[in-house]
C-alpha positions in Angstrom: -24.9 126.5 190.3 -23.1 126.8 187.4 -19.7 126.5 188.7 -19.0 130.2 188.9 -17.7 131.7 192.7 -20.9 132.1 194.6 -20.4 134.7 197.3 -22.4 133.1 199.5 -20.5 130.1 199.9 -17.0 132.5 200.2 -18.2 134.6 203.2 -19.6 131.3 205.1 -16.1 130.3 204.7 -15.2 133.0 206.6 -18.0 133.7 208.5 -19.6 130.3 209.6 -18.7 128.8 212.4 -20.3 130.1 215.6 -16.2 131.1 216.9 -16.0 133.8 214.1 -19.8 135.3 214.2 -19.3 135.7 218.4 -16.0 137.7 218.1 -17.4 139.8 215.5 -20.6 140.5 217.8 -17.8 141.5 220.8 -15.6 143.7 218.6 -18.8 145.4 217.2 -18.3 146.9 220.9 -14.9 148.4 220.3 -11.7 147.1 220.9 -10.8 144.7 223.2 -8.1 142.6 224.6 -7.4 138.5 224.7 -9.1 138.0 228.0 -12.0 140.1 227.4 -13.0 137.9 224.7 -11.6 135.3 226.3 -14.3 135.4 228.9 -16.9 136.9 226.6 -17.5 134.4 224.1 -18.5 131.1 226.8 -16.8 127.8 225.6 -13.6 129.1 223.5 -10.9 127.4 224.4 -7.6 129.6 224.7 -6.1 128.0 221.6 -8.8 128.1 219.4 -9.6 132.0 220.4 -6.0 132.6 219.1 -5.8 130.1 215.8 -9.6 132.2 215.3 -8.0 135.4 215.7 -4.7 135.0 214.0 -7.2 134.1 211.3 -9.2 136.8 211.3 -6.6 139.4 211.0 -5.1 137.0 208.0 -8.8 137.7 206.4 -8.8 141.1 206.9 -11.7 141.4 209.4 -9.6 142.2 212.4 -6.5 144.2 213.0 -4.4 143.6 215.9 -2.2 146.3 217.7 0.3 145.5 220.3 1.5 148.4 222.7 5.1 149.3 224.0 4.1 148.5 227.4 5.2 146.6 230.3 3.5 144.4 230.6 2.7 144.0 226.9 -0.9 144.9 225.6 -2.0 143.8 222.6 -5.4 144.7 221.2 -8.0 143.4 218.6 -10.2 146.2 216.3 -12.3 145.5 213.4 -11.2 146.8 210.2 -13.8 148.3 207.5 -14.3 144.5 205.8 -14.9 143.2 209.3 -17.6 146.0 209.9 -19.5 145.6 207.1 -19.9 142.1 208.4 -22.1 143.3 210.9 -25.7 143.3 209.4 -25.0 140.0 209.3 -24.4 139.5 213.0 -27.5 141.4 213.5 -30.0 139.8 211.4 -28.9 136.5 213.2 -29.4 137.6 216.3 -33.0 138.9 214.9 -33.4 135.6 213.9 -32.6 133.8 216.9 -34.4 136.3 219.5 -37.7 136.1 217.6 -37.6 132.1 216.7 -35.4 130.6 218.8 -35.7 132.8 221.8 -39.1 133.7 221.3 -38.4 137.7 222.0 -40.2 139.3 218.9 -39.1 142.3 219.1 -35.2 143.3 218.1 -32.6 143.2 221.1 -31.8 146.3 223.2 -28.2 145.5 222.9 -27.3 147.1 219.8 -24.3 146.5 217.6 -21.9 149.9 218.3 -20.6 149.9 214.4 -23.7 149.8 212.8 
């Protein structure tokens, strides 16, 4: 390129590694707690799932809310730039059910936000 800011190469900053792409496909669902995507998203580590998040929420993409409760809740929610990620959640998940999975046809499981 010509050295200008290619906005391709700024969201897969933010948006490619497998970590980031799977919490946005849970939170697509609605909100949801630490252990909920703790279990959801198979293979993250405790520490990573929170370095992830914290990051997240510093990009914008996520919001978190904690509750005055005993014991404490805390909750994760996608904001409007973290929605508008979500096409691209599902036209990877497109790809990968039709060439990778061999389903050709679209997954049931649609995206709630979209």
């Amino acid at each position: 390129m010509d050295g200008r800011a290619c906005g391709v190469a700024e969201a897969a900053k933010i948006l490619g590694d497998k970590w980031t792409l799977l919490l946005l496909r849970d939170l697509a669902q609605g909100s949801r707690r630490f252990k909920d995507l703790e279990r959801s998203v198979d293979g993250i580590s405790p520490t990573m799932l929170a370095g992830r998040l914290r990051e997240l929420e510093r990009q914008g993409l996520l919001t978190r809310t904690t509750y005055n409760e005993i014991p404490p809740r805390v909750e994760y929610h996608l904001t409007d730039k973290g929605t508008e990620a979500l096409p691209i959640v599902e036209a990877l998940r497109d790809y990968g059910n039709r060439w990778l999975l061999s389903r050709p046809e679209p997954s049931d499981a649609v995206l709630s936000s979209t």
